[in-house]
MIROBA-998208 format. One line per 4 residues: number of its first residue (from 1); for each residue x, y, z of C-alpha. Coordinates in pm, whole numbers, plus 50000, padded with zeros to 5 digits. Layout:
NUM> X Y Z ~ ...
This chain:
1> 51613 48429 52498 ~ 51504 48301 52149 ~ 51463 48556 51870 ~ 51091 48497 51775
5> 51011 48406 51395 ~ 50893 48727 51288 ~ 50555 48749 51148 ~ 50403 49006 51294
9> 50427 49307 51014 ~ 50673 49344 50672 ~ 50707 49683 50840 ~ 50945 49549 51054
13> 51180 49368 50834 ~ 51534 49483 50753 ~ 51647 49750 50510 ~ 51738 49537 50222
17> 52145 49611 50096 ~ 52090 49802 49804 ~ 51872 50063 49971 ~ 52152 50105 50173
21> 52400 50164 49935 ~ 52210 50356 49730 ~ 52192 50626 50030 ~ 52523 50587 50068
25> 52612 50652 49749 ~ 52342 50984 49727 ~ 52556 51139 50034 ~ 52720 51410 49827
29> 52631 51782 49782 ~ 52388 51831 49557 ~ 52081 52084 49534 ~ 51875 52079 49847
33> 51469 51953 49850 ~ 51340 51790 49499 ~ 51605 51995 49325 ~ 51890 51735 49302
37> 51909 51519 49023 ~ 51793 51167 49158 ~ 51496 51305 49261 ~ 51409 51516 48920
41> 51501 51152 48733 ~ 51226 50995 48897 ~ 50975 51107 48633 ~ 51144 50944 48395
45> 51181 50660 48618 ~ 50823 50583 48673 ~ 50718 50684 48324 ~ 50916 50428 48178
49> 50805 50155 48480 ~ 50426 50204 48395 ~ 50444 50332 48063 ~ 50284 50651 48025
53> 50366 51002 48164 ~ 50370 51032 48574 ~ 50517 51297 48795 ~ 50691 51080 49096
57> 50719 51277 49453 ~ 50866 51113 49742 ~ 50774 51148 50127 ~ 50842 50933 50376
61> 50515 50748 50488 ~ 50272 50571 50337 ~ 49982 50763 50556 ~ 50188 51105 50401
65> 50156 50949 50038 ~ 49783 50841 50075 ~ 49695 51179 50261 ~ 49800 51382 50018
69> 49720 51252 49736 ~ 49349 51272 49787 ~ 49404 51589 49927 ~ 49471 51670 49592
73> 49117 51537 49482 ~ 48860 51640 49751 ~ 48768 51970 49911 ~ 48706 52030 50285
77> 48342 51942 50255 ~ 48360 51649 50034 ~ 48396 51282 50078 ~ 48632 50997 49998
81> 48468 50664 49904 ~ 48699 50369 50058 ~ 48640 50027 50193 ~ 48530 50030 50572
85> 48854 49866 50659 ~ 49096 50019 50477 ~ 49406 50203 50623 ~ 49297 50511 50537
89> 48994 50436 50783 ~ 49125 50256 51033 ~ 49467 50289 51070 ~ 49613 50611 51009
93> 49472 50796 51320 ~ 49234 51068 51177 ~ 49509 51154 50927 ~ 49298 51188 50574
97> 49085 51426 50842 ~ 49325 51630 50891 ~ 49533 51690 50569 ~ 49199 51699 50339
101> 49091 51975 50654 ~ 48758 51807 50756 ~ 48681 51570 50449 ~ 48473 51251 50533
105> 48569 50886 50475 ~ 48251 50755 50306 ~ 48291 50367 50384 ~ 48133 50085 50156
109> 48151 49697 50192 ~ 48314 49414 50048 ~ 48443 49103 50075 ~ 48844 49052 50161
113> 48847 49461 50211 ~ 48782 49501 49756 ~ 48532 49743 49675 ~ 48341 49699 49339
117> 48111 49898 49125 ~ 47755 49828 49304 ~ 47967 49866 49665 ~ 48058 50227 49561
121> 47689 50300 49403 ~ 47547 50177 49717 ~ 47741 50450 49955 ~ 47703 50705 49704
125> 47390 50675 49499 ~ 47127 50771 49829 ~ 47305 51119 49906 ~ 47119 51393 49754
129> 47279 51681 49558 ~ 47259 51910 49757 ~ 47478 52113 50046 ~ 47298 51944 50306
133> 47511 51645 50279 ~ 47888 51566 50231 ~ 47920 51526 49835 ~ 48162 51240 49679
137> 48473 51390 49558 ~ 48698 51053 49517 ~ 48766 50662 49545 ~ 49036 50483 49715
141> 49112 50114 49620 ~ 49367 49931 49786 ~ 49605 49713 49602 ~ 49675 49470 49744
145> 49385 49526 50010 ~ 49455 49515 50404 ~ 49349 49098 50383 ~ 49619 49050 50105
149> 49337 49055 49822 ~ 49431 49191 49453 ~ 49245 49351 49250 ~ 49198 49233 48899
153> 49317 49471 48599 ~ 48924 49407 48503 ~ 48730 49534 48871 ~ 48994 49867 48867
157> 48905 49931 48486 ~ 48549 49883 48572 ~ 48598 50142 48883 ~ 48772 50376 48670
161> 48488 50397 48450 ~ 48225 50477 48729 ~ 48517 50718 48829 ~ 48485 50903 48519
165> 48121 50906 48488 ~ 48038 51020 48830 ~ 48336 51299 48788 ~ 48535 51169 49113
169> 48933 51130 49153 ~ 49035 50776 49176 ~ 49333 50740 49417 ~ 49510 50354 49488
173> 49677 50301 49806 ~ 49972 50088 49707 ~ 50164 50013 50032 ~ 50179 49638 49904
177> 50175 49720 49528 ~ 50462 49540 49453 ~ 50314 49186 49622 ~ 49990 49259 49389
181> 50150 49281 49079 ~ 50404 48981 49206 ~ 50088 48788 49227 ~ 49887 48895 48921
185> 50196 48838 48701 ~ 50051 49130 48474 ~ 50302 49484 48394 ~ 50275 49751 48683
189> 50040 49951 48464 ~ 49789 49698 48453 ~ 49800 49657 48841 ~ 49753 50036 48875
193> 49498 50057 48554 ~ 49343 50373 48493 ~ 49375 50575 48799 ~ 49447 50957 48879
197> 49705 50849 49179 ~ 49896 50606 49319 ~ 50119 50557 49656 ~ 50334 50357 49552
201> 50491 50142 49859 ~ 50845 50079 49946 ~ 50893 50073 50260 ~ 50724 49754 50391
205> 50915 49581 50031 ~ 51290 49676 50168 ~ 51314 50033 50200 ~ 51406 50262 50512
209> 51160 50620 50525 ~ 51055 50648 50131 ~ 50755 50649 49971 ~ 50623 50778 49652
213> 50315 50946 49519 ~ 50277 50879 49121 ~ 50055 51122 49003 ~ 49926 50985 48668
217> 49738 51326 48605 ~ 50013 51537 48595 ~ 49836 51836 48673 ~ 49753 51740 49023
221> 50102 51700 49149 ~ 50156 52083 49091 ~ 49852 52088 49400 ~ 50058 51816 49584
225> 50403 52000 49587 ~ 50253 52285 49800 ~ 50062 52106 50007 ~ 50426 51848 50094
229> 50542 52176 50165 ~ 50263 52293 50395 ~ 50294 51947 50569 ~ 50644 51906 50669
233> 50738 51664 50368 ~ 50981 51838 50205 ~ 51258 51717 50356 ~ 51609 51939 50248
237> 51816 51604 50147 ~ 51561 51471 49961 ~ 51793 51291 49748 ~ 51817 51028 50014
241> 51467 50928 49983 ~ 51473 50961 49578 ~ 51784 50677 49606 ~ 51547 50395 49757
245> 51268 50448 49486 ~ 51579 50428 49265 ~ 51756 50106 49430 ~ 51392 49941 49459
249> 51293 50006 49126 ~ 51670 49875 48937 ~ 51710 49577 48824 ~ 51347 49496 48926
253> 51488 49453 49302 ~ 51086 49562 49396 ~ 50950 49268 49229 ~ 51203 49033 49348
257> 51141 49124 49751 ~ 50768 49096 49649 ~ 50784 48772 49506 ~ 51020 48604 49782
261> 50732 48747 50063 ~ 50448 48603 49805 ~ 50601 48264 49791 ~ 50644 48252 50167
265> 50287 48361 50201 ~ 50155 48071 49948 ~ 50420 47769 50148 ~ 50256 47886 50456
269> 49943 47862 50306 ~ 49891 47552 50174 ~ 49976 47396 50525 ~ 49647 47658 50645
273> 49378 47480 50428 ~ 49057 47520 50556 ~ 49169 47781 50807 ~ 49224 48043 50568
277> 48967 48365 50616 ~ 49050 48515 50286 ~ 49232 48379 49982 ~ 49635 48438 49980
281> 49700 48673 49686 ~ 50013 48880 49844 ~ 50196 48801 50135 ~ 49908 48836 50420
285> 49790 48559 50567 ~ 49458 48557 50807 ~ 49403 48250 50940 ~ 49102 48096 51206
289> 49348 48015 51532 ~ 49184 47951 51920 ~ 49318 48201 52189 ~ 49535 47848 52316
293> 49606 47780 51974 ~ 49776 48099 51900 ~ 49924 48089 52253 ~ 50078 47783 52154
297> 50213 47927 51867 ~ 50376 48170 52062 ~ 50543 47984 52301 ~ 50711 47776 52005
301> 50849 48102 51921 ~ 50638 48305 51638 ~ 50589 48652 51629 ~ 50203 48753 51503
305> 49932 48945 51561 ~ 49567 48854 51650 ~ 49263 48939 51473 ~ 48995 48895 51671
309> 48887 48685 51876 ~ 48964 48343 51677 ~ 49203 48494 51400 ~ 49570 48520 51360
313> 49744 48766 51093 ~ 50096 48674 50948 ~ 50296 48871 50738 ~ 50604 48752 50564
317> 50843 48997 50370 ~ 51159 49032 50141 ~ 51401 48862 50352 ~ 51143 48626 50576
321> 51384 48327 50607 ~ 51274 48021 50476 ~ 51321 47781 50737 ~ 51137 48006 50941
325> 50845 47963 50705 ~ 50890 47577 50718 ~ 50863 47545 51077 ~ 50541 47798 51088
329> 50359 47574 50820 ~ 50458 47268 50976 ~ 50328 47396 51327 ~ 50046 47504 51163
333> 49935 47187 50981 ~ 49977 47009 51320 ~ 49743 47225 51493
């Protein structure tokens, strides 16, 4: 059988070298949980990356990372604004439900899954203060968003204000953080901007089963250690999740796998032209394709998944080979 030219998620693509060595080189004894010292030094680690003070924990999924972050933010009977198609919405299985114990998801609209200032006002503005109704106790943003759409250091700025004003926890879901700030070309704290938390992504950029939360107010990882506990996230070698952060984030390794799945993303792209859905600004790629279309696609040997009806989604990552990315624009253009 031919091996199919994988495009179908950059959850599925190998664990890149270093990652691997990095473990390798964690498996000594060394003080069980958070206690050893690669995963105290990620503090440091992440102040230094984004230039001001974090706390860094790890856990090992992104839904984990995003869950309990917020749950850090909103009470039972509060709400989380977020973007009707974001992950935390609909793909993560009732999750945010069931760590924030009962919360609601309180979805606004916008184009290529962004939410802006007069998208949040909208959801939030017609609930009345009172305990009739579920109250707004946080934002999520997603950067990049689920249709490979960054924000701009301006729109976060301009959400962190409302944020502030309306007293709500701003959290960023950064499962494809490092393709964002690939493609704004901007520092990692201008990606994140002014936010309380971020989930910072690694696994679907090279890593195996590690994630981090970056708390960026300090005090609300203090909440968050209990409730990893509470969870089942405190794994006892932690140390081998604390070594990917650490591989990913030396020698910029994150930023390199990010910009080797942007630049696939863009090739492809320019072959799409008018069948682009949303503008390529990470490494997602939605694009208008016929039921024979795609099955034509298929047959030649490309892994995807459909959206829809008349939509295809491709997903390159860190080690997406290149001539597989020729061939798929060149199919593509011929359509």
């Amino acid at each position: 059988m031919r091996v199919p030219m994988q495009f179908l998620s950059d959850n599925a693509a190998a664990v890149h070298p270093r990652v691997w060595q990095a473990m390798r080189a964690a498996d000594e004894s060394d003080s069980p949980y958070d206690g050893d010292a690669t995963s105290v030094a990620l503090d440091e680690r992440f102040s230094d990356l984004f230039g001001r003070e974090c706390v860094a924990l790890w856990v090992a999924t992104g839904t984990a990372a995003n869950c309990l972050a917020l749950a850090t933010m909103v009470q039972p009977h509060g709400g989380v604004v977020c973007h009707e198609e974001a992950h935390i919405e609909m793909d993560e299985g009732g999750a945010p439900g069931f760590y924030l114990h009962g919360a609601k998801l309180l979805l606004a609209r916008g184009e290529g899954a962004k939410i802006d200032v007069d998208a949040i006002k909208a959801t939030i503005d017609p609930i009345r203060d009172d305990v009739h109704q579920v109250q707004p106790h946080a934002i999520s943003v997603t950067q990049a968003s689920e249709y490979g759409c960054s924000y701009r250091p301006g729109e976060i700025a301009a959400i962190s204000e409302l944020a502030r004003d309306r007293s709500l926890g701003l959290h960023m879901d950064g499962a494809r953080f490092a393709n964002a700030v690939a493609f704004l070309d901007c520092s990692p704290g201008e990606a994140a901007g002014p936010i309380d938390a971020l989930s910072f992504g690694c696994v679907k950029n090279g890593g195996m089963s590690a994630e981090a939360i970056v708390f960026f107010d300090t005090v609300l990882a203090d909440v968050a250690r209990y409730r990893r506990k509470r969870s089942g996230h405190l794994q006892s070698k932690g140390r081998f999740l604390a070594a990917q952060l650490h591989a990913m984030l030396k020698n910029d390794l994150w930023l390199d796998n990010a910009r080797h799945a942007n630049a696939s993303a863009a090739e492809i792209a320019s072959a799409c032209q008018e069948r682009l859905i949303h503008p390529v600004e990470a490494n997602e790629l939605f694009v208008r394709c016929t039921a024979d279309e795609r099955e034509a696609l298929r047959k030649q040997g490309f892994g995807f998944y459909d959206w829809g009806a008349d939509a295809a989604r491709f997903v390159t990552a860190w080690n997406t080979p290149d001539n597989a990315v020729r061939a798929l624009a060149k199919v593509i253009s011929r359509l």
